[in-house]
N, C-alpha and C positions, 0 to 999 in steps of 0.2 A: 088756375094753371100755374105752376112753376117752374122754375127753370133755376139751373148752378150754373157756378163755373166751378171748378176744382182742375187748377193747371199743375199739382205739385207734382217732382219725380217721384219715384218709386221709395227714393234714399230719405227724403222727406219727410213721408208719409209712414215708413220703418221707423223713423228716430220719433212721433210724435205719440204726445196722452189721448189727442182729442183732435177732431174736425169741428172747428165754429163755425157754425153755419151765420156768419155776420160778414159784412164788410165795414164795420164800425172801426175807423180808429181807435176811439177810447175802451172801447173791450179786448183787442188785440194789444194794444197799451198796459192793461189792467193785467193778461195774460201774462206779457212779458215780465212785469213786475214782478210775480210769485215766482217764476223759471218753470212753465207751463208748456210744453213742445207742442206746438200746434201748427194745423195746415187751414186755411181759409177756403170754404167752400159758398160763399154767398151765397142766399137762398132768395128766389124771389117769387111771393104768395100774392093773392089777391089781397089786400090786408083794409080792405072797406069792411068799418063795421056794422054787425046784422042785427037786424031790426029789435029796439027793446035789448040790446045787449049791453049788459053793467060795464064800467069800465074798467073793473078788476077781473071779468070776465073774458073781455076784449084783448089787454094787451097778456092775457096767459094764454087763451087760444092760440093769437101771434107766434107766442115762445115755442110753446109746442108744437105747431104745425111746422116751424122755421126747421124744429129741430128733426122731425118725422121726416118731410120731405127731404132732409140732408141725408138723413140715414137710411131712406131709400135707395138713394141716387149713389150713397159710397159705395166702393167694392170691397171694402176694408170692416174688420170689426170693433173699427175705431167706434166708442162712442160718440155723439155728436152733440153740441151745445147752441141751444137757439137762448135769443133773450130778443127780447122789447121793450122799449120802455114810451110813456106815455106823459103830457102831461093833464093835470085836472084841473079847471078853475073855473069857480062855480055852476057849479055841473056841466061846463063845456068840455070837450076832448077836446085838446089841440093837437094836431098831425106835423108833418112836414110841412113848411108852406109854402104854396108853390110861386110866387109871385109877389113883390114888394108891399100891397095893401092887404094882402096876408098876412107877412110877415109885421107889418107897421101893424095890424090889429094886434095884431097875439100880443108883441111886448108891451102896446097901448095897456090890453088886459092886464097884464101882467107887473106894468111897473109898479113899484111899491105895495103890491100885495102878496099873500102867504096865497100858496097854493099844493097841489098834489104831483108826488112823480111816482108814478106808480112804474113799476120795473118786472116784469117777468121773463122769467131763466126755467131753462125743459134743458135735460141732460136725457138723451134716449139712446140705448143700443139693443143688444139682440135678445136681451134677458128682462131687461124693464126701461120705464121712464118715468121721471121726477120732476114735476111743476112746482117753484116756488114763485110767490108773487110778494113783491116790498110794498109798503105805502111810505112815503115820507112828504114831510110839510118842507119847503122851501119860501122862503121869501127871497125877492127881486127888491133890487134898492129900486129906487125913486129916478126914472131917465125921460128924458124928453123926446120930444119928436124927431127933433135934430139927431140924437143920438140914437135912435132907434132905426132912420135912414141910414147912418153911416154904419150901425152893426150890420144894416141888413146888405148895403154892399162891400165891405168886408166880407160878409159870408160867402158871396154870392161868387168874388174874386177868387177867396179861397177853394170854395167846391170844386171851381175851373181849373186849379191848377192839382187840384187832387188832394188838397191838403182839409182841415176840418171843415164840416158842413155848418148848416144855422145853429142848430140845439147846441154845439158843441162848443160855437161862438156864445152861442146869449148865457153861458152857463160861468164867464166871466162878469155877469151880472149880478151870479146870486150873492146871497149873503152865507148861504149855509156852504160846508167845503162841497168840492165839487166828489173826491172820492169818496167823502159818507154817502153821498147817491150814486154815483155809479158803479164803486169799489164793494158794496156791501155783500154782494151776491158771491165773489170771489173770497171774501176774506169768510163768511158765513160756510159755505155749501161747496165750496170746494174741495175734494175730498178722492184725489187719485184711484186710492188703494182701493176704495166701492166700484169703480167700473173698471 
């Protein structure tokens, strides 16, 4: 089951290219950057994944489902943009995490290892839609336990007052730039004048 919000006015939603079906800051971020006129319509899917399902599989279902259920829900013949992203390390998916020994595993996992971010972007409106899915390697410098508690309440502070969530935090840990993996999808596949 899913559920939006889409609160924009009417004058909004006239001046925009696109409905992002995201509440991501750093994708509305990325928007902003290019000069992207968009309205925010959060999309919220079941996003547990099914059984035996690849993980380059998993987060492109994600994107496009984000994006189908957006463009259901509009009245508008805005196209809609879902994305997801994912990370991989050694064959584990790591999620959102819900809880501090969550979160202390995952960057446990993660410190000073290379691992995968898998990223998928689904552009859908009334005529077609377009899945593209990223693979990129990241390495995570070297952090201790002590710093892995203190990112995870930073994050945890920040979610609270509406500002960036965990991934968005632990992404000042990497070694690789932060826009090569989040920005790729925008500076690649971005392309107004096709919808």
């Amino acid at each position: 089951m899913s559920s939006s919000s889409l609160s924009q006015s009417s004058e909004e939603l006239a001046t925009a290219d696109l409905i992002l079906a995201s509440a991501s800051p750093r994708r509305s971020d990325l928007l902003h950057q290019i000069g992207v006129h968009f309205v925010v319509a959060a999309e919220d899917i079941d996003e547990r994944q099914r059984p035996a399902e690849q993980a380059v599989d998993y987060v492109g279902r994600l994107a496009l489902e984000k994006a189908q259920a957006g463009y259901r829900r509009s009245e508008t013949e805005l196209p809609v943009l879902g994305a997801d992203t994912i990370v991989l390390c050694q064959g584990k998916i790591f999620g959102k995490p819900a809880n501090a020994d969550e979160a202390m595993a995952m960057l446990q996992a993660l410190s000073g290892a290379t691992h995968e971010v898998l990223s998928g972007v689904a552009i859908v409106n009334a005529h077609k839609s377009e899945l593209v899915v990223s693979k990129t390697s990241v390495t995570f410098r070297t952090i201790s336990p002590q710093d892995c508690l203190k990112y995870w309440q930073r994050a945890n502070l920040r979610a609270k007052q509406g500002l960036m969530a965990f991934r968005d935090l632990a992404q000042s840990l990497w070694l690789t730039s932060r826009e090569v993996i989040v920005g790729w999808w925008v500076c690649r596949y971005w392309k107004p004048s096709s919808y």
